[in-house]
Biotite code that builds the C-alpha atoms (Angstrom):
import biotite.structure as struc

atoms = struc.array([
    struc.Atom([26.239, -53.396, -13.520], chain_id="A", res_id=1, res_name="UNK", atom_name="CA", element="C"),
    struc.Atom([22.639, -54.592, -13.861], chain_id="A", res_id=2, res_name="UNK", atom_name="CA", element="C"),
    struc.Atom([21.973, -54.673, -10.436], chain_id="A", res_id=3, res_name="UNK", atom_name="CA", element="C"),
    struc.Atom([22.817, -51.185, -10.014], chain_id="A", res_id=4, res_name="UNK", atom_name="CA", element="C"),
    struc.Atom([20.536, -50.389, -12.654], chain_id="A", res_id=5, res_name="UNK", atom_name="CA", element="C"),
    struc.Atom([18.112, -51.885, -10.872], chain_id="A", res_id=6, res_name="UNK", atom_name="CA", element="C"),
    struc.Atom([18.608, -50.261, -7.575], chain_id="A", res_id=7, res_name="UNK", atom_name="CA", element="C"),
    struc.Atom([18.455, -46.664, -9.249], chain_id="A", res_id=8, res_name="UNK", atom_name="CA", element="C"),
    struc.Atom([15.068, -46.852, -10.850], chain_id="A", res_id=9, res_name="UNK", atom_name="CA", element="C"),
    struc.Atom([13.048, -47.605, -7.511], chain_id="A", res_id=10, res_name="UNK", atom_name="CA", element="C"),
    struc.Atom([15.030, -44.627, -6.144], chain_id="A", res_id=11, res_name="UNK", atom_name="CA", element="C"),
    struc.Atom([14.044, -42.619, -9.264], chain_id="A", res_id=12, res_name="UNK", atom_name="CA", element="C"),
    struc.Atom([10.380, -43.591, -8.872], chain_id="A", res_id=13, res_name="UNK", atom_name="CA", element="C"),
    struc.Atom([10.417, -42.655, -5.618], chain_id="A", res_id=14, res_name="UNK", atom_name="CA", element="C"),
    struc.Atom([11.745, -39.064, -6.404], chain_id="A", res_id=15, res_name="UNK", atom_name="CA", element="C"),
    struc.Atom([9.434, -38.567, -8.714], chain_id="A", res_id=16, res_name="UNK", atom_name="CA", element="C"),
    struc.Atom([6.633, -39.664, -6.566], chain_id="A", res_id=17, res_name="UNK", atom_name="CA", element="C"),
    struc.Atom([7.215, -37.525, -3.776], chain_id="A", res_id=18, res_name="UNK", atom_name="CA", element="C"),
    struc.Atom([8.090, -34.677, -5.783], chain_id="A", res_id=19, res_name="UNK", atom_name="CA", element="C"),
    struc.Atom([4.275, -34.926, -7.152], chain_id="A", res_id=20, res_name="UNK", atom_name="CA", element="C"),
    struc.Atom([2.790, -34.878, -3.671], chain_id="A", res_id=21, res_name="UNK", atom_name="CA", element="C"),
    struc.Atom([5.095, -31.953, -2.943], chain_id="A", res_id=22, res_name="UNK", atom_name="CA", element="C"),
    struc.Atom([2.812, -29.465, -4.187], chain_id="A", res_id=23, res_name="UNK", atom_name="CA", element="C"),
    struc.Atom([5.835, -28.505, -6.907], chain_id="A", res_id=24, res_name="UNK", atom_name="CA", element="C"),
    struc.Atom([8.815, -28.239, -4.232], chain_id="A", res_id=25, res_name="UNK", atom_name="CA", element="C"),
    struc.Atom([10.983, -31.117, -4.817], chain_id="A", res_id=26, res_name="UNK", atom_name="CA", element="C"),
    struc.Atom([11.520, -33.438, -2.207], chain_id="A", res_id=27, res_name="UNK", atom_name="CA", element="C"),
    struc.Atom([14.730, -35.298, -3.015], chain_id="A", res_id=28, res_name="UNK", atom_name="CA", element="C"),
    struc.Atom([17.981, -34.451, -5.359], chain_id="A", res_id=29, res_name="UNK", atom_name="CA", element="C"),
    struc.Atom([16.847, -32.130, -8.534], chain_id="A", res_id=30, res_name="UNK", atom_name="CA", element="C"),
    struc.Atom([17.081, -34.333, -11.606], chain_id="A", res_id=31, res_name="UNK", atom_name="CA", element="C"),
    struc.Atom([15.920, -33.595, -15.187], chain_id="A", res_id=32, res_name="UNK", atom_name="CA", element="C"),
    struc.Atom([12.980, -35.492, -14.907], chain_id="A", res_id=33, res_name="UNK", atom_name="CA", element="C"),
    struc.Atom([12.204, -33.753, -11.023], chain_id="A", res_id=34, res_name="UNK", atom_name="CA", element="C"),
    struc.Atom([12.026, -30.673, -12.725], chain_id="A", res_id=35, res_name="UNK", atom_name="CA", element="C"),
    struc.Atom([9.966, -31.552, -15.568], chain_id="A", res_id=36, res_name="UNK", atom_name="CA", element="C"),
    struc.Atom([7.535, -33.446, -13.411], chain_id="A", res_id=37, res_name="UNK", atom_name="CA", element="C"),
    struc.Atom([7.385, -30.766, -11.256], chain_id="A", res_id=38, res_name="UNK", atom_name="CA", element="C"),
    struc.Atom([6.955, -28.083, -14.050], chain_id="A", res_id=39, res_name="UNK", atom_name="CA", element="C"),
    struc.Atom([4.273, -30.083, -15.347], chain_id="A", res_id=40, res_name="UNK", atom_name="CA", element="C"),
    struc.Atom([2.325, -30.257, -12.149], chain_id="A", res_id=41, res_name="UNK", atom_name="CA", element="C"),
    struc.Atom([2.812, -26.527, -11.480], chain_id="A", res_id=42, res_name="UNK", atom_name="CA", element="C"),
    struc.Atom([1.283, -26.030, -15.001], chain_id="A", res_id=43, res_name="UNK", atom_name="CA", element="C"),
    struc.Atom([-1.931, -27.681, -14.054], chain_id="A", res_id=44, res_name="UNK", atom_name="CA", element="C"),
    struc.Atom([-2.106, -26.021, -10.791], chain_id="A", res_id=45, res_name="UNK", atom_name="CA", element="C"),
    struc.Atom([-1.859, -22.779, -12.728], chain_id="A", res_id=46, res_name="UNK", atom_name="CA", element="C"),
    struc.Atom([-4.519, -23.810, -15.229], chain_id="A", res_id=47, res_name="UNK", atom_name="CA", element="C"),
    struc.Atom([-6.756, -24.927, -12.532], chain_id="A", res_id=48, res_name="UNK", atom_name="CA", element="C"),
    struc.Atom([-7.076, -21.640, -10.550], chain_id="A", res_id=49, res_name="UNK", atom_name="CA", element="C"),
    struc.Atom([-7.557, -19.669, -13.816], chain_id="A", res_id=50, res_name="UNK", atom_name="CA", element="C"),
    struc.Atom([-10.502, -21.589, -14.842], chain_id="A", res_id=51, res_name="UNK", atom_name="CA", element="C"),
    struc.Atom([-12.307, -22.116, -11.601], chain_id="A", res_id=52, res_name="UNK", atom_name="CA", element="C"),
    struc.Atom([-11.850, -18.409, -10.276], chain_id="A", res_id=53, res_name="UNK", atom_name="CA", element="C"),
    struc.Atom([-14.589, -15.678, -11.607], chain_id="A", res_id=54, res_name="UNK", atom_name="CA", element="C"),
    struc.Atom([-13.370, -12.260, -10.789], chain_id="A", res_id=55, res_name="UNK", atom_name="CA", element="C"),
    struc.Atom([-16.038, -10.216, -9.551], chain_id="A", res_id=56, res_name="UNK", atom_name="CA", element="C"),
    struc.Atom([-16.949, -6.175, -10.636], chain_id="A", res_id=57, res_name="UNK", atom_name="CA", element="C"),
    struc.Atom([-18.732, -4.019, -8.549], chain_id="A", res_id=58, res_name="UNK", atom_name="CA", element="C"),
    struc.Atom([-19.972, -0.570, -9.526], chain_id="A", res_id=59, res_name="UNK", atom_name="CA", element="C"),
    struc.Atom([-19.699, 2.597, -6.904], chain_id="A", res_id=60, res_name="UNK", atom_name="CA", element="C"),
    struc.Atom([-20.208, 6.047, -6.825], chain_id="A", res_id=61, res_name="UNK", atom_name="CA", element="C"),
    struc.Atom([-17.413, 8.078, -7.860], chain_id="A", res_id=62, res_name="UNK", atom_name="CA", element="C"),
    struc.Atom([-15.636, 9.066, -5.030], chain_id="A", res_id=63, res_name="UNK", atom_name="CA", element="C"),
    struc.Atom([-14.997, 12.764, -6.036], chain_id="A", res_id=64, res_name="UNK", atom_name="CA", element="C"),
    struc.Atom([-17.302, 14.691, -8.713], chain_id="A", res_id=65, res_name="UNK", atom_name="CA", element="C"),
    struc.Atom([-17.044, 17.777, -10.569], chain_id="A", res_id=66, res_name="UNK", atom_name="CA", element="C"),
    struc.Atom([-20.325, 19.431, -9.095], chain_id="A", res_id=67, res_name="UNK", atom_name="CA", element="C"),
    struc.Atom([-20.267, 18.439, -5.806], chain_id="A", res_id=68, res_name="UNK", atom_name="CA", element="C"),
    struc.Atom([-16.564, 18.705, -5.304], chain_id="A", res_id=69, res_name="UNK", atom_name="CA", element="C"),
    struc.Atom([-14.708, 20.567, -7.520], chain_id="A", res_id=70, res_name="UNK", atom_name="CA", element="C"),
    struc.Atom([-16.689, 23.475, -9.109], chain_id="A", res_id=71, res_name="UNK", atom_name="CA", element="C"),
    struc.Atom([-17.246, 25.240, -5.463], chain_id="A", res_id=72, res_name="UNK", atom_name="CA", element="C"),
    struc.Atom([-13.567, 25.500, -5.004], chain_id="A", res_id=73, res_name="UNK", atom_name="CA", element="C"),
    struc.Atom([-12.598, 26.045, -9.040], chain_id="A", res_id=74, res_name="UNK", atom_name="CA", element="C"),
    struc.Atom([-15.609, 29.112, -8.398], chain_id="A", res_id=75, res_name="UNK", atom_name="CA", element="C"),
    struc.Atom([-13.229, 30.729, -5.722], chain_id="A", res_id=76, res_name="UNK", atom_name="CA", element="C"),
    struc.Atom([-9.291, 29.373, -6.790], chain_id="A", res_id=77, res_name="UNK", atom_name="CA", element="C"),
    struc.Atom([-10.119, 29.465, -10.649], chain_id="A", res_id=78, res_name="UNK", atom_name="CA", element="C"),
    struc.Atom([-12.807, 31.306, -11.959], chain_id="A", res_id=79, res_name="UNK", atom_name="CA", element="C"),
    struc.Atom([-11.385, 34.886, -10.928], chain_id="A", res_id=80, res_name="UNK", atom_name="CA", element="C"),
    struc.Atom([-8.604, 34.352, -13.788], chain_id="A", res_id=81, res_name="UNK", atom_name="CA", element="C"),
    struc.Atom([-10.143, 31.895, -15.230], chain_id="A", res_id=82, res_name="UNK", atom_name="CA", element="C"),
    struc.Atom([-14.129, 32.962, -15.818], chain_id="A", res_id=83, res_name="UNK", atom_name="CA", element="C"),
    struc.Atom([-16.602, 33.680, -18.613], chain_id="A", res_id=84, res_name="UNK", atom_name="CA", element="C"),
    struc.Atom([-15.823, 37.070, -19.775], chain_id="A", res_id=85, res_name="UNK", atom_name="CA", element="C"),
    struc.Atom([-12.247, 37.142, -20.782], chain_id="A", res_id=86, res_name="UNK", atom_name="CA", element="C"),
    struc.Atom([-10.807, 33.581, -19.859], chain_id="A", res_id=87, res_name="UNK", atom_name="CA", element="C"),
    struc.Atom([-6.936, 33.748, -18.724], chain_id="A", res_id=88, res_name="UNK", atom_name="CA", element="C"),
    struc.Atom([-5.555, 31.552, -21.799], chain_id="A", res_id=89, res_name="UNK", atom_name="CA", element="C"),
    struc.Atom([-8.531, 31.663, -23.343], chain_id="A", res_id=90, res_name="UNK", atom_name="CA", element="C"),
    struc.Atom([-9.374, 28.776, -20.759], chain_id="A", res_id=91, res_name="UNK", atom_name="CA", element="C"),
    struc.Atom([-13.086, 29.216, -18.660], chain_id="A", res_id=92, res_name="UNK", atom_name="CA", element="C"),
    struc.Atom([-13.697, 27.622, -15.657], chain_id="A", res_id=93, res_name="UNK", atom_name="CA", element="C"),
    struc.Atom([-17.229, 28.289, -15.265], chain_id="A", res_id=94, res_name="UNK", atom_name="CA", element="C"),
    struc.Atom([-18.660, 25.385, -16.387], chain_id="A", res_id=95, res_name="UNK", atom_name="CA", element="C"),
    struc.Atom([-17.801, 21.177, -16.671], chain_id="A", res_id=96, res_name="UNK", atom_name="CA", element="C"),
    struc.Atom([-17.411, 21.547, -20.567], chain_id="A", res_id=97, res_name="UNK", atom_name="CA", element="C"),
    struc.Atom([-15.241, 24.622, -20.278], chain_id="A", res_id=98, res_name="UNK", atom_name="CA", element="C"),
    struc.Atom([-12.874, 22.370, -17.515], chain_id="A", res_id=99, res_name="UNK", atom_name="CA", element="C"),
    struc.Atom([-12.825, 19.050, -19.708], chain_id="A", res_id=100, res_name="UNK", atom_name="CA", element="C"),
    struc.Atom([-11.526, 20.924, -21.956], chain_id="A", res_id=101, res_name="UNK", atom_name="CA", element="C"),
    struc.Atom([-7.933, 20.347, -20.187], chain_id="A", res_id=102, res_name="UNK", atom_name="CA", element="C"),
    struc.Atom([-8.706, 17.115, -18.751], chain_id="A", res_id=103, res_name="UNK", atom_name="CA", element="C"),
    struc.Atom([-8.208, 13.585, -20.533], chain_id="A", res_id=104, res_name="UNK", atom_name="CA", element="C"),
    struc.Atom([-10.011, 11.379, -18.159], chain_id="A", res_id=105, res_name="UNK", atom_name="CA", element="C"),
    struc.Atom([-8.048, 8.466, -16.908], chain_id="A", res_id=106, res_name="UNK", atom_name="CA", element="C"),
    struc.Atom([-4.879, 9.760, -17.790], chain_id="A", res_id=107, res_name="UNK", atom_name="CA", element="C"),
    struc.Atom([-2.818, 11.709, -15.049], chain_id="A", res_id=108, res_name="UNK", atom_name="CA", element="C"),
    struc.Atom([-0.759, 13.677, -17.461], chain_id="A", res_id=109, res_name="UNK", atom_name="CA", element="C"),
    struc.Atom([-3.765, 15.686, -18.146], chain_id="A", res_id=110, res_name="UNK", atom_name="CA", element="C"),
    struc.Atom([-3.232, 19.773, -18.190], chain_id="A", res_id=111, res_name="UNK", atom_name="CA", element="C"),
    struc.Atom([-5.461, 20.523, -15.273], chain_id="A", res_id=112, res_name="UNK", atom_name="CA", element="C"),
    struc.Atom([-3.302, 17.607, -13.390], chain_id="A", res_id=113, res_name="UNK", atom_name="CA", element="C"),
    struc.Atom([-0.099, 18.697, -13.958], chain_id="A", res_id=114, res_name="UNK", atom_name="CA", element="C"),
    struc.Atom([-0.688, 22.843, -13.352], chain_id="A", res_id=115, res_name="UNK", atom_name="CA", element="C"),
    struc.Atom([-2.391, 22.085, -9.999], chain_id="A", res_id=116, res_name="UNK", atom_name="CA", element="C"),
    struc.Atom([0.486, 19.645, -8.380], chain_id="A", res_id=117, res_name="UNK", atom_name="CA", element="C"),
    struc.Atom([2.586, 20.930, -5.797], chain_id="A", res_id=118, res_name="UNK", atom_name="CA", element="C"),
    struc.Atom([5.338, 22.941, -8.017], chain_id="A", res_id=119, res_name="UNK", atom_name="CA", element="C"),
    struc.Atom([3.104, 23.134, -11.045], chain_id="A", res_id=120, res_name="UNK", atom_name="CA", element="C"),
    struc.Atom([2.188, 26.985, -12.294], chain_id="A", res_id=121, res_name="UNK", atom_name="CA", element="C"),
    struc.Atom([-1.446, 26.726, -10.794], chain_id="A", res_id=122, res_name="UNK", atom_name="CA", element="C"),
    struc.Atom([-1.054, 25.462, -7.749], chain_id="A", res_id=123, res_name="UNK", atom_name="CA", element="C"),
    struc.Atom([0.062, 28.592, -5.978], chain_id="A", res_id=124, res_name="UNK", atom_name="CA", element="C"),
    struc.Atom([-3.566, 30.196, -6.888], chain_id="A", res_id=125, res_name="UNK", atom_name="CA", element="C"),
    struc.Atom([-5.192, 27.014, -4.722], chain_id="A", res_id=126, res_name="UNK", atom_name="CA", element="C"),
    struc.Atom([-6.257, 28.189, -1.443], chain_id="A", res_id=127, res_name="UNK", atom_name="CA", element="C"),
    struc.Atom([-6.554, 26.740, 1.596], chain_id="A", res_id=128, res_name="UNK", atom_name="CA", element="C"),
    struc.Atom([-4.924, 22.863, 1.870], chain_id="A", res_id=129, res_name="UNK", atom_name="CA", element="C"),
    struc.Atom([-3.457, 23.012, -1.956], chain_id="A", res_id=130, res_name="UNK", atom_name="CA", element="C"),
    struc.Atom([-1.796, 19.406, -1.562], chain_id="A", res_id=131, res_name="UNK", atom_name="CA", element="C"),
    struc.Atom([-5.221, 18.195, -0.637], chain_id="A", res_id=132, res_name="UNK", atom_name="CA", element="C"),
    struc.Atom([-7.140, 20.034, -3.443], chain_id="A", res_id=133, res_name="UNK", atom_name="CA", element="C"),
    struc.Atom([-4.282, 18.710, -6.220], chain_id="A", res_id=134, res_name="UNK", atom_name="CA", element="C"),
    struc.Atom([-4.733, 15.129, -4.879], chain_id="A", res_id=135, res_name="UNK", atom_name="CA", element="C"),
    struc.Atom([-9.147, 15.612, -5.536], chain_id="A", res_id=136, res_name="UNK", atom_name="CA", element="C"),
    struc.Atom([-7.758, 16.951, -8.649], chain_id="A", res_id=137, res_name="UNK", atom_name="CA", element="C"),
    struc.Atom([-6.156, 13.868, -9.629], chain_id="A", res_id=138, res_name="UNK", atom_name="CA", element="C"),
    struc.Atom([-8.037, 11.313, -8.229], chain_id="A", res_id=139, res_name="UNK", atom_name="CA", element="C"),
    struc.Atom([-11.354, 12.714, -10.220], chain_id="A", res_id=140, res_name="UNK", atom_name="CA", element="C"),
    struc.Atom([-9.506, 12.820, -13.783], chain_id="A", res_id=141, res_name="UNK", atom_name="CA", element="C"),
    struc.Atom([-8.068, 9.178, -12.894], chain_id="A", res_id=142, res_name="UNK", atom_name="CA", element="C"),
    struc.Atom([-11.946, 8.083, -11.892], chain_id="A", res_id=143, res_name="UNK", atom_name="CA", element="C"),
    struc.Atom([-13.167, 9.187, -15.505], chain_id="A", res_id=144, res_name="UNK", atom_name="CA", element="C"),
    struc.Atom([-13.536, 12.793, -14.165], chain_id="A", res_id=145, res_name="UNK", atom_name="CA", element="C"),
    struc.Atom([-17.380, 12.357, -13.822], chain_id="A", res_id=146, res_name="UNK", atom_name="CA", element="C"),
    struc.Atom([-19.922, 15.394, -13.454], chain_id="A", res_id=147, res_name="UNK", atom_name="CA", element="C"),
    struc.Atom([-21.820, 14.448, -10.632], chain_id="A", res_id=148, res_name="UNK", atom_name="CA", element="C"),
    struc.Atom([-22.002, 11.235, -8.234], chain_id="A", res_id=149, res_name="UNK", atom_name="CA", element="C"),
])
């Protein structure tokens, strides 16, 4: 019986040795002690990357913005209903304050957002390409919905 139990550990050893130069795949037949070795190696490997890798930020310019973009085409699809004098829902278009006023930026369940989607109650009044002028629409109040580039 001894000598069995002798023959089992270098076998063991050598599991558990190539299991460690296996990069966390065992090598041989999955033990307890395979899997905890290898566990414990992935674990390092883990806490390695996270500590040597520096994520990196860069700033650009927005890549749609209220003035440049958006107010020529609110001025024809929007401001007709939606001007200065008597303001369809008592909602004016005419300026960026009057327009933030349905817009929390960041967040795509914002008013303007949802009324100027294909199928909301707005977007029949877009002209020209409406899909395309609901998807500027979006992509500016997910950006922050800046003013100007």
């Amino acid at each position: 019986m001894r000598a069995a139990s002798l023959c089992v550990v270098p076998a063991l050893i050598a599991v558990v040795a190539l299991s460690a130069c296996a990069n966390g795949v065992p090598l041989g037949p999955s033990t307890a002690s395979t899997q905890a070795t290898t566990a414990t190696t992935t674990t390092a490997t883990t806490t390695t990357t996270a500590t040597t890798t520096t994520p990196t930020t860069t700033t650009t310019p927005a890549a749609v913005a209220y003035t440049q973009d958006l107010a020529p085409f609110f001025a024809t699809d929007c401001v007709p209903c939606h001007g200065a004098r008597s303001p369809a829902a008592s909602y004016s278009m005419t300026t960026y304050a009057g327009v933030m006023a349905a817009v929390r930026a960041g967040n795509a369940s914002s008013p303007l957002v949802i009324v100027t989607q294909p199928g909301g109650m707005m977007s029949a009044f877009l002209t020209g390409n409406r899909t395309s002028k609901a998807a500027m629409i979006r992509t500016w109040v997910l950006n922050g919905a800046p003013q100007n580039r």
